[in-house]
C-alpha positions in Angstrom: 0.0 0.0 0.0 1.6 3.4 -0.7 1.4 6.0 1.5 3.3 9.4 2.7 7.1 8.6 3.7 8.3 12.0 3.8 6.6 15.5 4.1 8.0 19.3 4.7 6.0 22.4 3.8 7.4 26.1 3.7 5.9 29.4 4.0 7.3 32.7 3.1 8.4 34.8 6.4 6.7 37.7 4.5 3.4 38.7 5.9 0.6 41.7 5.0 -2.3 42.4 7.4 -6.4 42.4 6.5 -5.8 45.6 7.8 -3.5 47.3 5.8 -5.0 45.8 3.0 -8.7 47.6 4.0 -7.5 50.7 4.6 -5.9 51.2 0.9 -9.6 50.5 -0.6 -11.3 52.2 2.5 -12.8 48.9 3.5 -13.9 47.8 6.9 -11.7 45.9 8.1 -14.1 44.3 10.6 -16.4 43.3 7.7 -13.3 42.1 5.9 -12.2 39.8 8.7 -15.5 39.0 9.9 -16.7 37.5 6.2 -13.7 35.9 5.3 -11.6 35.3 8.6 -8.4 36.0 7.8 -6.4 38.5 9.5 -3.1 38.0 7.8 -1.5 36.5 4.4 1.8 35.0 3.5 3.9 36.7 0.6 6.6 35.6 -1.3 9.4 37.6 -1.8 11.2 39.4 -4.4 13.3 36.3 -4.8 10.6 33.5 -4.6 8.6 32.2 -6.3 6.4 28.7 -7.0 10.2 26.8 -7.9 11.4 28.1 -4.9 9.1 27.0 -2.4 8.6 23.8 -4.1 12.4 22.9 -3.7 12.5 24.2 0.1 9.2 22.0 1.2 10.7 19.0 -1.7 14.3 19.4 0.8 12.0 19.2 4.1 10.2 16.1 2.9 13.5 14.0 1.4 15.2 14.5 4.9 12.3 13.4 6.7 11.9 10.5 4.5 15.6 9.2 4.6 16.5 8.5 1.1 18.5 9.4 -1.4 16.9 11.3 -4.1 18.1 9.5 -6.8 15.4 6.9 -5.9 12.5 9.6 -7.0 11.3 8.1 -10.1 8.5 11.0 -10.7 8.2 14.7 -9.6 4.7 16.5 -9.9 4.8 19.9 -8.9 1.4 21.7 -8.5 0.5 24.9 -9.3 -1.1 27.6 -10.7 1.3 30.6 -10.8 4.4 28.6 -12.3 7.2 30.7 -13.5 7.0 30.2 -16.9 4.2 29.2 -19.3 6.6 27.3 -21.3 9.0 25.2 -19.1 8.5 22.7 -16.4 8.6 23.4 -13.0 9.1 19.8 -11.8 12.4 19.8 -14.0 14.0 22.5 -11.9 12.6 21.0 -8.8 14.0 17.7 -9.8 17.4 19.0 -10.6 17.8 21.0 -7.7 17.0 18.2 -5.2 19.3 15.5 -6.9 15.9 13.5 -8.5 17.6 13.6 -11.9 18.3 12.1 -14.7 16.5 9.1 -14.3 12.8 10.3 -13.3 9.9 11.6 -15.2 8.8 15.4 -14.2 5.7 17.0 -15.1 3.7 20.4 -14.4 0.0 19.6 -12.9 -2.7 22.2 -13.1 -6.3 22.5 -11.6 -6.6 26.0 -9.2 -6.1 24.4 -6.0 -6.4 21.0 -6.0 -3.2 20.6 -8.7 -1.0 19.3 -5.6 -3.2 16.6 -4.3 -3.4 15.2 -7.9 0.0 15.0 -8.0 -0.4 12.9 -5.2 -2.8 10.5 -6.6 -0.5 10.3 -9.3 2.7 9.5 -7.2 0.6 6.8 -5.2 -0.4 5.1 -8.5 2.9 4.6 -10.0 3.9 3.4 -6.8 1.1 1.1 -6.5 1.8 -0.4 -9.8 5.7 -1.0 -9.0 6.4 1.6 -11.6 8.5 4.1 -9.9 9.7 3.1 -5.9 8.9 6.6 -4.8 7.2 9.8 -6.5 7.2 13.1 -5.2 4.3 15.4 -5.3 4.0 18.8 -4.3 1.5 21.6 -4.1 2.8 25.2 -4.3 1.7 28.7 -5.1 2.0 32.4 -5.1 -1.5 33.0 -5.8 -2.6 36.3 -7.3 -5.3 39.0 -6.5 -6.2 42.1 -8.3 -5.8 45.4 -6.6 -8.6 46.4 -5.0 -10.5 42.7 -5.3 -11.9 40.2 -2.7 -9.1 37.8 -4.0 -6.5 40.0 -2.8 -7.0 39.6 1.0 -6.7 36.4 0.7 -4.5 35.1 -2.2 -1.0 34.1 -0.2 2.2 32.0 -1.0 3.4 28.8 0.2 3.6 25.3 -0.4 3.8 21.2 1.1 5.9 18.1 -0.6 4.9 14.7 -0.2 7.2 11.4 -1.0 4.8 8.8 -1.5 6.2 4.9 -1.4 5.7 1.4 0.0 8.5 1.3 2.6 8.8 2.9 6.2 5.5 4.8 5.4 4.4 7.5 7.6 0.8 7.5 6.9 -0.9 5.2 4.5 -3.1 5.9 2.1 -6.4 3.5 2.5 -8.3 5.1 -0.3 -8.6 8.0 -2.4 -11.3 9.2 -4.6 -12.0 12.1 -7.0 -15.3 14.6 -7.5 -15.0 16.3 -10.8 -17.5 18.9 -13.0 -17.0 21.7 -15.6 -18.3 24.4 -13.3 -17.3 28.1 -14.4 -16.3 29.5 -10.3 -13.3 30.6 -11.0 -10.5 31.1 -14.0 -7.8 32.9 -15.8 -7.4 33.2 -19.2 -3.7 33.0 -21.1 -2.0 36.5 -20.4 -4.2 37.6 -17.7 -2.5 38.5 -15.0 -5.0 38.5 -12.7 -8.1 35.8 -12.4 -11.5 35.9 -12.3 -14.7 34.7 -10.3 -17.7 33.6 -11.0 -19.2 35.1 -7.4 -22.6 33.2 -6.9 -20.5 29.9 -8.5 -18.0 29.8 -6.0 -19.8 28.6 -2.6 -22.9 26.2 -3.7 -22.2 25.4 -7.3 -18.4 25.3 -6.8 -16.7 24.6 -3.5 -19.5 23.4 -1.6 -20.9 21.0 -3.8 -17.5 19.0 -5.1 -15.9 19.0 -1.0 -19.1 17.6 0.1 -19.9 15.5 -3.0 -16.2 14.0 -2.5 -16.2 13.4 1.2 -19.4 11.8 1.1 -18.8 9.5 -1.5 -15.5 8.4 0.6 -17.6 7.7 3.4 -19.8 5.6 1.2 -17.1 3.7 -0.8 -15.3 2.8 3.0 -18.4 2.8 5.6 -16.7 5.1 7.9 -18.3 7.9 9.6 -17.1 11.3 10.2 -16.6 10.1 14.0 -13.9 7.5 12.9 -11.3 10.3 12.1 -9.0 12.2 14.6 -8.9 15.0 12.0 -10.3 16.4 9.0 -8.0 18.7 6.2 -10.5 20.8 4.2 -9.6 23.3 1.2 -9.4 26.4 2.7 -10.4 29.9 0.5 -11.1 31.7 3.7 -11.9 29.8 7.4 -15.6 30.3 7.0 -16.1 27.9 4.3 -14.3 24.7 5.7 -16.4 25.3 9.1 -19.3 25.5 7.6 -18.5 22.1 5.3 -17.5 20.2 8.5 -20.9 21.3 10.1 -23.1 20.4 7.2 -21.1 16.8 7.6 -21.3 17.1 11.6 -17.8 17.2 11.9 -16.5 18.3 15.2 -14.8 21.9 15.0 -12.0 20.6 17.0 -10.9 18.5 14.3 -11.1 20.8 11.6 -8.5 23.5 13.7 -5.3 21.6 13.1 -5.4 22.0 10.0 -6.8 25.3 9.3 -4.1 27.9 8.5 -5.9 30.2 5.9 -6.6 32.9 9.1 -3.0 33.0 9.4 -1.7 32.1 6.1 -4.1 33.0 3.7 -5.3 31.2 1.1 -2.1 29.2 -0.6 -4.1 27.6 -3.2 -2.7 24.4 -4.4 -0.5 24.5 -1.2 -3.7 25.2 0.6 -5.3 21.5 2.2 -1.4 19.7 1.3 0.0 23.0 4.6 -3.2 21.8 6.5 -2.5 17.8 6.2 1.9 18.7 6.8 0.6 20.6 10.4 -1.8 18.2 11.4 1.1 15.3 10.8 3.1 17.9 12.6 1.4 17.0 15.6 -0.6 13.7 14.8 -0.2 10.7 17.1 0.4 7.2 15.6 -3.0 5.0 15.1 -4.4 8.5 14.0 -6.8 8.3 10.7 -7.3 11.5 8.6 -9.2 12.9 6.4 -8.1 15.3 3.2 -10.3 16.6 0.9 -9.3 19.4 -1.6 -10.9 21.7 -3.4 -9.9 23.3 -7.4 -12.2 25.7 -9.1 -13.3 24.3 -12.6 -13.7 22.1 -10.8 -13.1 19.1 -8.8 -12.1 17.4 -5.6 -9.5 14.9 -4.5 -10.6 12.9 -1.2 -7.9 10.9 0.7 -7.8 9.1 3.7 -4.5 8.4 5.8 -3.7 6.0 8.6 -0.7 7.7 11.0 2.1 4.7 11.5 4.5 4.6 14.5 6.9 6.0 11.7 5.7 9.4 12.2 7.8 10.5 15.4 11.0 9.0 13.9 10.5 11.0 10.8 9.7 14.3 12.8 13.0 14.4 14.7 14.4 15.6 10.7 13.6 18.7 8.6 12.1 21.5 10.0 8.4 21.8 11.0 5.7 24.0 9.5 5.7 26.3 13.2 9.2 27.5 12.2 7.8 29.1 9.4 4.5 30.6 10.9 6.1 31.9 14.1 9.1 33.6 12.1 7.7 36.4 10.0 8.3 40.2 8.8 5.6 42.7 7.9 5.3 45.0 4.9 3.0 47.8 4.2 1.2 47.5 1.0 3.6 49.8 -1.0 6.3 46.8 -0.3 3.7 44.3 -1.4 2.8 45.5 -4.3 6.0 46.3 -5.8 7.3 42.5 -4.6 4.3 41.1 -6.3 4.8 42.8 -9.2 1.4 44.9 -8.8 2.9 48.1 -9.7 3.3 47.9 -14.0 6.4 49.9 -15.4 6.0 50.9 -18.6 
């Protein structure tokens, strides 16, 4: 059975308030925070970018997992702000970790579920005794347009998974997908910015795919929502992931752990792969959890993991996801803007 072997996530120390954001539009801040629940937002730097996060969370999992990366037979790197529209991502992830020559390496895209089908991907291959261990990763530096709802909560960061038969962390018992072509959310080639569909995104969009997803998990395995120590949702602001887990009745308490997005912001394909690395931060073994993502378009990926007595053995190496919540640096939104290229020369 495959299942995770190595994990490590990153965040940008960079960080922008709700606040400052408001006050440039003349917004209410309290309405801001109140409707979406997030008070503050990771930013990449002048010098990062999706690659780069991707390689730092890719370095975090390898030394947790204790191999050599030469073994990595396939590198999936998902994403929907790679650096260039024509050249891989996974290839310069793959070279700068020591995965190459002799692994296959391919971009994945689908808004904010891109990462987790990179892991289904991984665990297939590995399933099948094609590849010994693939390594999947989720990793953004999402975009908002001035002055839209997207930019208080659009952020940067990003988790890597090593999924393979031996030593396994957390097993994967089953996985399942939820997809439809529904219109919530896109960008069109050489927009900088995306767009939303606004009444598509909760019922039509997010709602409907998490739900449709998680149920149908439930269904294929016969657990119940009371089996699982905790539950990763996608998370586009904190209101909608607490309101999925109490249309499932899904204790709050399990949801927590892996909700970052009030914090963090909304990472977007790094977004439910953050929330699974923190709850495995602190998960104990014999734990089962549940992962569902979320990608406008759209679709979900449903996983559930079983927590083996490998996990405290691999958490003695890399660094954890706390490092990089606990250690940031504010900018005003002059900084932001120019570091996120908001501000056009011409």
């Amino acid at each position: 059975m495959a299942g995770i072997v190595g994990y490590g996530a990153y965040v940008p120390h960079y960080r922008i308030t709700t606040k400052e954001i408001a006050g440039v539009w003349g917004e209410s801040v309290e309405r801001i925070e109140k409707g979406l629940g997030i008070k503050e937002k990771a930013i990449a730097g002048p010098d990062e970018d999706s690659a780069t996060i991707a390689v730092e969370a890719a370095r975090i999992a390898l030394e947790r997992a204790g191999i050599d990366a030469s073994k990595i037979g396939a590198v999936y790197v998902g994403s929907e702000s790679h650096p260039y529209a024509v050249k891989a991502t996974a290839t310069i992830v793959a070279e700068a970790v020591g995965a190459t020559p002799m692994t296959t390496a391919s971009d994945l895209e689908f808004a904010c579920k891109a990462g987790t089908a990179g892991m289904q991907m991984a665990a297939g291959l590995v399933d099948s005794s094609y590849i010994e261990y693939g390594l999947a990763i989720g990793a953004d530096t999402a975009q908002g347009r001035p002055g839209d709802a997207l930019e208080y909560s659009a952020a940067s960061g990003g988790a890597a998974y090593i999924i393979g038969k031996e030593n396994g962390i957390a097993e994967i018992e089953e996985t399942l997908s939820y997809t439809t072509d529904t219109p919530d959310f896109w960008r069109r080639n050489k927009a900088n910015y995306p767009s939303h569909g606004g009444r598509f995104t909760g019922e039509p969009g997010y709602f409907k795919h998490l739900l449709g997803a998680t149920q149908a998990i439930l269904e294929k395995t016969g657990y119940k929502v009371r089996d699982f120590d905790y539950v990763v949702f996608h998370q586009p602001n904190a209101k909608f992931p607490l309101a999925a887990a109490k249309k499932l009745g899904i204790d709050k308490e399990k949801i927590l752990p892996g909700l970052l997005v009030p914090i963090v912001g909304n990472t977007y394909s790094g977004a439910s792969p953050l929330g699974l690395a923190n709850v495995l931060d602190m998960a104990k073994p014999g734990s089962k959890i549940l992962m569902t993502s979320f990608g406008s378009g759209a679709g979900s990926d449903s996983f559930i993991f079983n927590v083996t007595d490998k996990i405290e053995e691999a958490r003695q190496r890399g660094t954890p996801l706390k490092h990089y919540l606990e250690n940031k640096k504010y900018v005003n939104y002059a900084m932001y803007a120019k570091m996120r290229g908001k501000i056009k020369l011409s």
